[in-house]
C-alpha positions in Angstrom: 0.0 0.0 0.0 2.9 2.1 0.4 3.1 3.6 -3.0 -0.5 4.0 -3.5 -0.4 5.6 0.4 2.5 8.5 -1.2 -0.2 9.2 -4.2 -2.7 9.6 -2.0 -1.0 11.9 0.6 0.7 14.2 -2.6 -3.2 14.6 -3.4 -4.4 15.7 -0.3 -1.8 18.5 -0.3 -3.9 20.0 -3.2 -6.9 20.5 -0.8 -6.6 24.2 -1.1 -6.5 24.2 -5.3 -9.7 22.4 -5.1 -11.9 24.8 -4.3 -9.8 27.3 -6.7 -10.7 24.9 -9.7 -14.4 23.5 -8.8 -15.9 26.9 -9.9 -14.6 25.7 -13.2 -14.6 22.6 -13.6 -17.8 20.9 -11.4 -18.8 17.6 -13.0 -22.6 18.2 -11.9 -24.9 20.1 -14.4 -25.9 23.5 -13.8 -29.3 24.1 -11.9 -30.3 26.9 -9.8 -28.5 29.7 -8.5 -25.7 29.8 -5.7 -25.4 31.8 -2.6 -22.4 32.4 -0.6 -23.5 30.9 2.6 -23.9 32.6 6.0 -22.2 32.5 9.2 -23.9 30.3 11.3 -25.5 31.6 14.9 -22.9 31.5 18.0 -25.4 28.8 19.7 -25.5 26.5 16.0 -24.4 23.2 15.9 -22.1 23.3 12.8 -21.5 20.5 10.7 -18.8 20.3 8.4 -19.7 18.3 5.0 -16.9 17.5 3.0 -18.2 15.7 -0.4 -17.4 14.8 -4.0 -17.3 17.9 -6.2 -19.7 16.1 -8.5 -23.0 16.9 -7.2 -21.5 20.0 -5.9 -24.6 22.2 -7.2 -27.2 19.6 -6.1 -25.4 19.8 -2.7 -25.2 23.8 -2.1 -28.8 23.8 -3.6 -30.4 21.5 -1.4 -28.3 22.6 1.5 -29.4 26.5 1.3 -33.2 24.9 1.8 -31.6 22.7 5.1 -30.1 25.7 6.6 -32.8 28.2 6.2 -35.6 25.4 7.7 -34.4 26.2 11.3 -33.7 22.1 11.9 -32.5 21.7 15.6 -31.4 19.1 18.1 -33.5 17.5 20.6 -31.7 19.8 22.7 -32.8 22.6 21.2 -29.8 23.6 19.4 -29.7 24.7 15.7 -28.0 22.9 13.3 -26.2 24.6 10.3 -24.5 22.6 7.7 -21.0 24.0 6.1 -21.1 22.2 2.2 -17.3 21.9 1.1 -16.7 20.1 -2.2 -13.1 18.2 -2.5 -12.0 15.0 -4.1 -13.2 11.9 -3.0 -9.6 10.3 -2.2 -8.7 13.8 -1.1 -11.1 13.9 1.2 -10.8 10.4 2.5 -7.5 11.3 3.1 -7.9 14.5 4.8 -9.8 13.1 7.7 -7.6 10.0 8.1 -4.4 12.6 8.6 -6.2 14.6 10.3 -6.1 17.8 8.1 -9.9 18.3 8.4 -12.5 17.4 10.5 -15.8 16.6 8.9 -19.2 15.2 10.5 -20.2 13.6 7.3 -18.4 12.6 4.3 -19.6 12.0 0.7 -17.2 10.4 -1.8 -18.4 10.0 -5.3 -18.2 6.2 -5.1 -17.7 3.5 -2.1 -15.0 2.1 -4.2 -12.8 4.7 -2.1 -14.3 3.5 1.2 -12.1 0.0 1.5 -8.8 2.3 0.6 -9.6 4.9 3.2 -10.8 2.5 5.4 -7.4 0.3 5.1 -5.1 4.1 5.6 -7.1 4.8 8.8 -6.6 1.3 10.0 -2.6 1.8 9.5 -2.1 5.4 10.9 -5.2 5.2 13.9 -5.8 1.7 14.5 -9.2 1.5 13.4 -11.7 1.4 10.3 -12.8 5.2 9.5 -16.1 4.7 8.5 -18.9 1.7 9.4 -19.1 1.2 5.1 -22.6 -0.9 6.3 -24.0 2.5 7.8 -23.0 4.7 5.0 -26.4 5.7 3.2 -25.9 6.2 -0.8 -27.4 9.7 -1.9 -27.9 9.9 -5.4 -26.5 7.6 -8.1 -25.2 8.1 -11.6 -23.4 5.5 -13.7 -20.0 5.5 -15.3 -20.2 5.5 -18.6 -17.7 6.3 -21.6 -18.9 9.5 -23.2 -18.6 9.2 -27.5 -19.6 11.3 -30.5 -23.2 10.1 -31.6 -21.8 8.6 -35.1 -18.3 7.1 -33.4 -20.5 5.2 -31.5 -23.3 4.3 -34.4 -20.2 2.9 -36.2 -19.3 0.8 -33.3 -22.9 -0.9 -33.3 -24.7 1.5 -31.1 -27.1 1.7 -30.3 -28.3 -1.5 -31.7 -25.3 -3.3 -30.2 -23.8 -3.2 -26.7 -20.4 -1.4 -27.2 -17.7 -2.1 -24.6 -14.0 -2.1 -23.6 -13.1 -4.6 -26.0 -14.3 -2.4 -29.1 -12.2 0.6 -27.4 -9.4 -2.1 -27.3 -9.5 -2.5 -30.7 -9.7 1.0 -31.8 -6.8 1.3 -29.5 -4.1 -1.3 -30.7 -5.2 -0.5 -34.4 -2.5 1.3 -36.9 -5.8 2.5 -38.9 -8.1 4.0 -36.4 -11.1 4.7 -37.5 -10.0 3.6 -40.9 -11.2 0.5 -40.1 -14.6 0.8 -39.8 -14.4 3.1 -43.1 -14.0 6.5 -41.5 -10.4 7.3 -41.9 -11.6 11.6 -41.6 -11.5 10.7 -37.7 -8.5 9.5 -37.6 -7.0 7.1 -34.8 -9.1 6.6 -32.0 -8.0 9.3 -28.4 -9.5 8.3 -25.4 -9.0 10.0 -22.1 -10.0 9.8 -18.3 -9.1 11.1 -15.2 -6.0 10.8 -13.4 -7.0 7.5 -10.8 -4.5 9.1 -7.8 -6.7 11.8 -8.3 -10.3 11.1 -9.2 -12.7 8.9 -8.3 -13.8 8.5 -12.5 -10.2 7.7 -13.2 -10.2 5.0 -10.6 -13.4 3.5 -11.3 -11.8 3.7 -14.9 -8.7 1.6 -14.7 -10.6 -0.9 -12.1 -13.4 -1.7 -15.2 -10.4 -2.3 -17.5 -9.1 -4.6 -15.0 -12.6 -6.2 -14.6 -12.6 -6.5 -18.6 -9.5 -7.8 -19.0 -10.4 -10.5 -16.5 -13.6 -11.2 -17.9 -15.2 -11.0 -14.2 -18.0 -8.9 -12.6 -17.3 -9.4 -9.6 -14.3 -11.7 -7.5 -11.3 -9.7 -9.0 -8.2 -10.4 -7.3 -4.5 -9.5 -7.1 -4.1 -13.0 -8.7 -6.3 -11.9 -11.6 -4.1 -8.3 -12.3 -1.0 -10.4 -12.5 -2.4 -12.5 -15.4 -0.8 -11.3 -18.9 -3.9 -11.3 -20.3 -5.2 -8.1 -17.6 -1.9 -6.6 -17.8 -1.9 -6.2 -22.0 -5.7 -5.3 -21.9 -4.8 -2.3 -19.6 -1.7 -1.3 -21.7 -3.6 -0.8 -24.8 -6.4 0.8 -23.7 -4.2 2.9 -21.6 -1.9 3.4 -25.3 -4.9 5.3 -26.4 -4.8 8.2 -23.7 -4.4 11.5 -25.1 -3.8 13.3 -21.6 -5.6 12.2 -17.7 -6.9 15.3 -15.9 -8.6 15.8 -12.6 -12.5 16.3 -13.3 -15.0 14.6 -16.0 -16.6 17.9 -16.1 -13.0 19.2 -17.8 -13.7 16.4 -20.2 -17.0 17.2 -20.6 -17.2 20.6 -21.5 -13.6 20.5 -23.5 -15.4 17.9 -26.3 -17.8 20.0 -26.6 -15.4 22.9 -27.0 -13.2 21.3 -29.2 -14.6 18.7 -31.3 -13.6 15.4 -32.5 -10.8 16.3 -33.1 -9.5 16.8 -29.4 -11.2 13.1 -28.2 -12.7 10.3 -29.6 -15.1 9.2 -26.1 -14.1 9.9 -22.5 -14.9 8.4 -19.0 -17.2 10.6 -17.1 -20.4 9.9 -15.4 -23.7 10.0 -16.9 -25.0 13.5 -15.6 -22.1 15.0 -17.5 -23.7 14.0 -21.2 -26.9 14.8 -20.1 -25.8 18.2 -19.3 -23.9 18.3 -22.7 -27.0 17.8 -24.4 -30.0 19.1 -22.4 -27.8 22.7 -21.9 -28.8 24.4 -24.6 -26.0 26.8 -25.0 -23.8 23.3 -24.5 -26.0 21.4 -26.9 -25.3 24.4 -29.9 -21.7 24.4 -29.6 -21.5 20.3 -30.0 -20.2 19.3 -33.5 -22.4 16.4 -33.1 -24.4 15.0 -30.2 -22.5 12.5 -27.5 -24.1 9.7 -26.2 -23.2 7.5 -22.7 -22.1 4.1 -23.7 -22.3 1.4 -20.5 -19.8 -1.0 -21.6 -21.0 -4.3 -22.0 -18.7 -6.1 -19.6 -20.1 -3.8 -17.2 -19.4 -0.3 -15.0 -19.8 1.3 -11.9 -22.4 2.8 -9.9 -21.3 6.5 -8.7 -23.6 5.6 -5.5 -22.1 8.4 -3.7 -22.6 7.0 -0.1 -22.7 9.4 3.0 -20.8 8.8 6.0 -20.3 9.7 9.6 -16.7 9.3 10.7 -15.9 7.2 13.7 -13.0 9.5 14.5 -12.1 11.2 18.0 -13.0 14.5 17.5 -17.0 13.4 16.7 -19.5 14.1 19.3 -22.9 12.8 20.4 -24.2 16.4 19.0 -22.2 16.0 16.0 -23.9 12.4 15.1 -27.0 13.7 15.7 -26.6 16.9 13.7 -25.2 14.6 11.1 -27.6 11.9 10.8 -30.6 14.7 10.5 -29.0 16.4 7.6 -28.1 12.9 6.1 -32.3 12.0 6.2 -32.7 15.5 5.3 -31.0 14.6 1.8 -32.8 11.2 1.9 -36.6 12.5 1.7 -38.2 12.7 -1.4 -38.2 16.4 -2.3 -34.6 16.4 -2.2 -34.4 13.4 -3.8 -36.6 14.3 -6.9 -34.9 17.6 -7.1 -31.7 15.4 -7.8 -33.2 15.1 -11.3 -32.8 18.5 -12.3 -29.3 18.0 -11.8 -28.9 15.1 -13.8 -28.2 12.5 -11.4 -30.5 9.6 -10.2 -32.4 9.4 -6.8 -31.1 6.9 -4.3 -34.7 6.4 -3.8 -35.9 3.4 -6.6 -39.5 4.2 -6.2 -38.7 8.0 -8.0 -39.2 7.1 -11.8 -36.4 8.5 -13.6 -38.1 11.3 -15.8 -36.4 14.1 -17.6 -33.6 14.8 -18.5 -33.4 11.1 -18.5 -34.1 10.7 -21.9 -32.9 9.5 -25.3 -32.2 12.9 -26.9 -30.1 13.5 -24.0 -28.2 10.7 -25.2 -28.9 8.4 -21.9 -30.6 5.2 -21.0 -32.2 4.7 -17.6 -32.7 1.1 -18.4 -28.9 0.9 -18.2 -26.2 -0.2 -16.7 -27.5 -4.5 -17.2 -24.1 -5.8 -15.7 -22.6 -3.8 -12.3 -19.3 -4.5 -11.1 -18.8 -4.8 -7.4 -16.4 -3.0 -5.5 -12.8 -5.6 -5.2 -11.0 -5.5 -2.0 -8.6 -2.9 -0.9 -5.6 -5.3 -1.9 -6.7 -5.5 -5.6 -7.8 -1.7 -6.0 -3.6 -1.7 -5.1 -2.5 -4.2 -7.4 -4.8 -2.3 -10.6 -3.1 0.8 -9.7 0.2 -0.3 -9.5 -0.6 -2.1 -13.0 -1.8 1.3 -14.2 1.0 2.7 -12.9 3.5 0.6 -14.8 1.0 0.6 -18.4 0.5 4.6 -18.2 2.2 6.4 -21.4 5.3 8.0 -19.9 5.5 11.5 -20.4 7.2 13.7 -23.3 7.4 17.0 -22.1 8.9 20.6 -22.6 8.2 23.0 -20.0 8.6 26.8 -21.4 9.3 29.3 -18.9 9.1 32.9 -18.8 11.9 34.9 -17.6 11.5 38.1 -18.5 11.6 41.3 -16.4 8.5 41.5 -15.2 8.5 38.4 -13.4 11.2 40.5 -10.6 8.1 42.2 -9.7 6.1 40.9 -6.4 7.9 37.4 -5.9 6.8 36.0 -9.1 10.1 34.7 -10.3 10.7 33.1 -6.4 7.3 31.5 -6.7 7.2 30.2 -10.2 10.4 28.6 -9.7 9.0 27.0 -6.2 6.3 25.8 -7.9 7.8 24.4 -11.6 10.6 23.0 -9.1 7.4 21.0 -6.9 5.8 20.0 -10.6 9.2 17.8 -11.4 9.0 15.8 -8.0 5.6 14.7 -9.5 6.8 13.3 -12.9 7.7 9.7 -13.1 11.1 8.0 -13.5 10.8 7.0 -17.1 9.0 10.7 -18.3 11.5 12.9 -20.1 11.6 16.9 -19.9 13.1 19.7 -22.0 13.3 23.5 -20.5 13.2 26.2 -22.2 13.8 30.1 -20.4 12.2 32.7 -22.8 12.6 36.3 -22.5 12.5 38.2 -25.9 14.7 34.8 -27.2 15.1 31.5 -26.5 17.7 29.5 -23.6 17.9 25.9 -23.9 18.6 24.8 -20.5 18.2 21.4 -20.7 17.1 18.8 -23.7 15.0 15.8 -23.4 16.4 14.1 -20.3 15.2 11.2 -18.4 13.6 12.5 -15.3 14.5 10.0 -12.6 18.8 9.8 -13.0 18.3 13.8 -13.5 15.5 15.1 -11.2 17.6 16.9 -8.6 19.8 18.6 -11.3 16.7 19.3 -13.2 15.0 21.3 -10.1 18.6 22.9 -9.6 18.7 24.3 -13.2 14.8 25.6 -12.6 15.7 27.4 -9.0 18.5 29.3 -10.8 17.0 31.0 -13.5 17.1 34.6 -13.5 14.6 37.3 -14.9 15.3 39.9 -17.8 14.4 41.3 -21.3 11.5 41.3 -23.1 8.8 38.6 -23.9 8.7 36.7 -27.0 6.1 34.6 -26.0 4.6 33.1 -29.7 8.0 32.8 -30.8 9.2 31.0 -28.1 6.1 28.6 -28.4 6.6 28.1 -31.8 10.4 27.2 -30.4 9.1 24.3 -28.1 6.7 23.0 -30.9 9.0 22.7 -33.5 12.0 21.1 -31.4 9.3 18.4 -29.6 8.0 17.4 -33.3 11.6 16.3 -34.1 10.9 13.5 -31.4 7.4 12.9 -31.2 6.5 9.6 -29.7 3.3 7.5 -30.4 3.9 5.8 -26.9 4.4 8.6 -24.8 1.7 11.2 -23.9 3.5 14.6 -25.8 2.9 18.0 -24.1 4.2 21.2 -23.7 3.5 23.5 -20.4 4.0 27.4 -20.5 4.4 29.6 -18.1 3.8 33.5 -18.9 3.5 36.8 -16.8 3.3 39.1 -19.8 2.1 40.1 -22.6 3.8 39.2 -26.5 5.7 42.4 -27.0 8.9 40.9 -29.2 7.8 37.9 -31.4 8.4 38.5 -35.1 7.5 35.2 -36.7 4.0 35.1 -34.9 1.9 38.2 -33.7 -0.8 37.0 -32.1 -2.2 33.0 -31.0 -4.9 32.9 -33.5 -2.1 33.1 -36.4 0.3 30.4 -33.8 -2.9 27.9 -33.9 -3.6 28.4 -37.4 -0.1 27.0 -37.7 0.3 24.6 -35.2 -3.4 23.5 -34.1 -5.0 20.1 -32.9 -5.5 18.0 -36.4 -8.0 14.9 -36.2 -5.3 13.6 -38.9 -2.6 13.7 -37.5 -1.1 10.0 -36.0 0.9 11.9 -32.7 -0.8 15.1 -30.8 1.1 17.8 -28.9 -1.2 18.7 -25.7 -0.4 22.7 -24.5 -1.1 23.7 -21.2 -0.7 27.0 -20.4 -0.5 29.3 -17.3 -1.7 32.8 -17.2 0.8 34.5 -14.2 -0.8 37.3 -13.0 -2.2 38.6 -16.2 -5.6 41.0 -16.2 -7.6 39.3 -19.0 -5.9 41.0 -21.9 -3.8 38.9 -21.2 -5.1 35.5 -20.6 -7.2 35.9 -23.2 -4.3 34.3 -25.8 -3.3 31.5 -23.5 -6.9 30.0 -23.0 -6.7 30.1 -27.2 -3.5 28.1 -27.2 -4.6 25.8 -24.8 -8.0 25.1 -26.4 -6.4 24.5 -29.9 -3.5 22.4 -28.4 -5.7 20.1 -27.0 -4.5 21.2 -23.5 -6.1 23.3 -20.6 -5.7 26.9 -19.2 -5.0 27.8 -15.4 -4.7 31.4 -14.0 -1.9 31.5 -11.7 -1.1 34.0 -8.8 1.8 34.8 -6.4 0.3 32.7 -3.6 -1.0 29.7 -5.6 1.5 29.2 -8.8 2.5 26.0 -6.7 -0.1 24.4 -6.4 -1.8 25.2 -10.3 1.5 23.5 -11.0 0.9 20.4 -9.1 -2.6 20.6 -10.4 -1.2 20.5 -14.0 0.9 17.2 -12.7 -2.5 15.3 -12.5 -2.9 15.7 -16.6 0.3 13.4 -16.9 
C-alpha cells in the first residue's frame, strides 16, 4: 500500500487548489443559482460536510433549503450545515491525517471507502467509516462519453459497445479507418487521473474487470495474469492526456470537437448536461451519447458517511444523521433530477432529462461491477502505474523582467521545481527560459537519473528582457515534433506573466494555432497547457486560445497559488 499511500497523501496537499478549480470545472450540471453561505448563529451546531465535487450544485442547492428550515437538536440547538466540495480520495485522506474534521463525508463512489478505510486502520488503529452504515445519496453510472456517429459505427445503439471495441480502436494502426472512416483519424481516449479522481479509478478498475472477464471476484491473482496486464496497456496506449474532473472532459469535447477526443470516461449526468444545456448542446459538432460498456461499469452511488474518529461528538452524530435524512426525503431526492443525477430512492421514476435525446438510458447499466477489495484496487493501480504512457514533455518558462516584480520569479520557480517531483522515473523533460529569445537549458532528459539537477537548473533562473512569448512557443513546438513519440503522452506547459511584445514570426495566437493547431489527422498530438501569471484578461485571453487548440487546458496562476496550479497540471500526466 505504500506507493498508493505517497499518491494519495501528494493529493491531499492540493486540498486548497480544489476549491480554486471547482468553480470551473464541477462535473454536476448546472441548476439553480448559488449563494455564498452565511455564518452560522454562536449557539449553531455546525456541521462540516466534505463531499465529491460532483453533485456540488445539487449539494449547495439542497443545503441552502436545510439551513434556512431552522432544523434543531432534541436539545434545542440549531443545526447549520458547512457544504465543502473536494476529491473523493482527497477527502478520504484528509480526515484520516487529520487535516480536516468533517461530521459527514460523501465520496463520489464506495470504491474509495475500502482504501480509506485500510489508511485509517494503518495510521489510527481502526476502520474510519462503518461502510454498512454509510447511506448512498444519489446515483449516476459510469459510462464512456462518445460522439453520436463514433458510436453508431461501433454498433450503437443497436449493439452493446464495450471495452473490447475501445481495445481495438486502441491497438489498431488505422483507427477509425477501419470501420471506413479514416476523416477521424485514430481513435484518443481520455480519463481522469485514478490518484486523483474517483472516475479515473473507477476507470482503470473496469479495464481490469474487462481484461479479467469478471463482474465481480477480481483479485490480485487476476491483475497479475498477462492477459489483464496487456488489456490495460492498450487501452491505456490510447490516452491522449488524464486530468482531474470529468466535467473538464466534458465541457472540453464540446469545446473542441472530434478532433481533441474520440469518447471519454465521465459519469452519466455530464452527457446529459452536454446535451440538455442548450448553450452546450449548440456548440456540440455532433451530439455525445453514454455508452455502458458491455462487460459492465460502476455505480457512482455516492454513499454518505459519519466518521468514527475522536474529535465526533454525540451532537455531532446527531446533527449529522438529521441532515443525512434530510438529503434522503423525497423532495430532495426528486430535485436530484434536475441536476442530472439519479435518486437513491428506486420508487422515484427516472423522468427528464433522462431521456434518449439527452443521449442516456435509464434502463442501463445491465451488468454492475462490485467493489474488489482494498488489496486488488492496489495491485490495478500499481498495474496502471506501470501501463500509463510516460511523459514527453517541454516546460517553457518565462523569464522576463516583469516576473522581478512581487515574488513571481521566487514563486514560479517553487512551484515548476514542486511539478518535477511529480513526474515519473521514465518521463523525459526539455526547458526552455524565454525572455525576448530562447535558452535551452536542458534537452530531453530522463527524469529519474536527472531530477535533482533538473529542479537545480529551474531554482536558478534569473529574470530579464523582453517577452517573446509566440516565438518561443513556436520554439518548443517545432523542437518536440523532431521527437514525437506515439507511446508517450506529448505536451508542452507554459508559463507567462506578460504580454507578446517581441515575437516576429508570430503576432498573435490565432495566427500560432492556425499553424500549429489540434488536427484529427494527425497520428501523434502535442497537448499545451498554459499558465496565465498574473495577467488581467488582456492577457489570458491568448493562453486560454492556445490551450484550447493544443488540446491542453488553461490555469490562471497567482503569487500565492502558482505552486499548487503547477501540481494541479501534474494530474494531466
Amino acid at each position: 500500500m505504500q506507493k498508493y499511500s505517497r499518491s494519495l497523501r501528494r493529493a491531499g496537499l492540493l486540498l486548497a487548489l480544489i476549491a480554486l478549480i471547482i468553480s470551473a470545472c464541477s462535473d454536476g450540471v448546472t441548476g439553480g443559482a448559488e449563494t455564498q453561505p452565511t455564518a452560522p448563529p454562536r449557539d449553531a451546531v455546525r456541521v462540516l460536510f466534505t463531499y465529491g465535487s460532483e453533485k456540488d450544485a445539487w449539494v449547495k442547492a439542497v443545503t441552502q433549503t436545510f439551513n434556512a428550515s431552522n432544523t434543531r437538536l432534541a436539545s434545542g440547538k440549531l443545526v447549520q450545515i458547512e457544504p465543502v466540495p473536494v476529491g473523493s480520495l482527497e477527502g478520504g485522506m484528509d480526515i484520516v491525517e487529520g487535516r480536516t474534521q468533517p461530521a459527514l463525508w460523501s465520496p463520489a463512489s464506495r470504491l474509495v471507502l475500502p482504501i480509506i478505510n485500510e489508511e485509517n486502520l494503518n495510521k489510527n488503529g481502526r476502520p474510519l467509516i462503518d461502510e454498512a452504515e454509510c447511506k448512498d445519496l444519489v446515483i449516476s453510472p459510469t459510462v464512456i462519453m462518445m460522439w453520436r456517429p463514433m458510436a453508431e459505427a461501433l454498433g450503437y445503439p443497436e449493439q452493446q459497445v464495450g471495452w473490447a471495441d475501445l481495445l481495438k480502436l486502441a491497438i489498431s494502426p488505422n483507427g477509425w479507418a477501419d470501420y471506413g472512416k479514416p476523416q477521424w483519424g485514430r481513435f484518443r481516449f481520455g480519463h481522469t487521473h485514478p490518484d486523483f479522481s474517483n472516475s479515473g479509478l473507477q476507470a482503470v478498475v473496469a479495464i481490469a474487470y474487462a481484461g479479467a472477464g469478471k463482474q465481480r471476484g477480481l483479485t490480485p491473482e487476476d491483475i497479475a495474469k498477462p492477459e489483464v496486464q496487456d488489456f490495460m496497456r492498450q487501452i491505456e496506449s490510447s490516452i491522449a492526456h488524464y486530468g482531474r474532473s470529468t466535467g473538464f472532459f466534458g465541457n472540453a469535447m464540446g469545446q473542441r470537437g472530434t478532433a481533441y477526443l474520440s469518447a471519454a470516461v465521465v459519469y452519466e449526468n455530464v452527457v446529459i448536461e452536454q446535451n440538455s444545456d442548450v448553450q452546450k448542446r449548440n456548440r456540440l459538432e455532433f451530439p455525445v451519447v453514454a455508452i455502458y460498456p458491455k462487460e459492465g461499469t460502476f455505480l457512482t452511488d455516492h454513499p454518505a458517511c459519519i466518521p468514527d474518529a475522536p474529535y465526533m461528538t454525540a451532537e455531532l452524530r446527531e446533527a449529522a444523521d438529521l441532515y443525512r435524512k434530510f438529503l434522503l426525503q423525497e423532495a430532495q431526492q426528486r430535485r436530484a433530477l434536475e441536476f442530472g443525477f439519479r435518486p437513491a430512492d428506486p420508487t422515484i421514476p427516472l423522468t427528464a432529462p433522462f431521456l434518449p435525446e439527452n443521449g442516456v438510458d435509464p434502463r442501463q447499466p445491465q451488468t454492475t461491477l462490485a467493489v474488489p477489495s482494498a488489496a486488488t484496487i492496489r495491485a490495478i493501480r500499481d498495474l496502471w502505474g506501470q501501463s500509463k504512457r510516460p511523459v514527453n514533455l517541454t516546460m517553457v518558462f518565462d523569464v522576463s523582467g516583469s516576473m522581478r516584480e512581487r515574488n513571481r520569479m521566487e514563486n514560479a520557480r517553487t512551484g515548476a521545481a514542486a511539478f518535477v517531483d511529480q513526474l515519473g522515473d521514465t518521463d523525459r523533460l526539455t526547458l526552455i527560459a524565454f525572455n525576448d529569445s530562447q535558452t535551452l537549458i536542458f534537452d530531453n532528459l530522463q527524469v529519474g537519473p536527472n531530477r535533482e539537477r533538473m529542479k537545480r537548473d529551474i531554482l536558478s533562473l534569473i529574470p530579464g528582457s523582453g517577452t517573446a512569448l509566440f516565438d518561443s512557443i513556436a520554439f518548443a513546438i517545432e523542437r518536440q515534433q523532431d521527437r514525437l513519440s506515439r507511446d508517450a503522452i506529448n505536451a508542452i506547459v507554459v508559463l507567462t506573466d506578460g504580454e507578446d511584445t517581441n515575437s516576429t514570426r508570430f503576432r498573435d495566437a490565432s495566427a500560432l494555432m492556425e499553424r500549429f493547431g489540434m488536427n484529427a489527422e494527425s497520428p501523434v498530438d502535442i497537448s499545451i497547457f498554459t499558465i496565465g501569471y498574473d495577467l488581467d484578461e488582456a492577457g489570458l485571453r491568448p493562453l486560454r486560445i492556445i490551450a484550447e487548440r493544443g488540446r491542453g487546458a488553461f490555469y490562471e496562476g497567482k503569487a500565492d497559488n502558482i505552486r499548487q496550479v503547477y501540481l494541479d497540471l501534474s494530474t494531466f500526466f
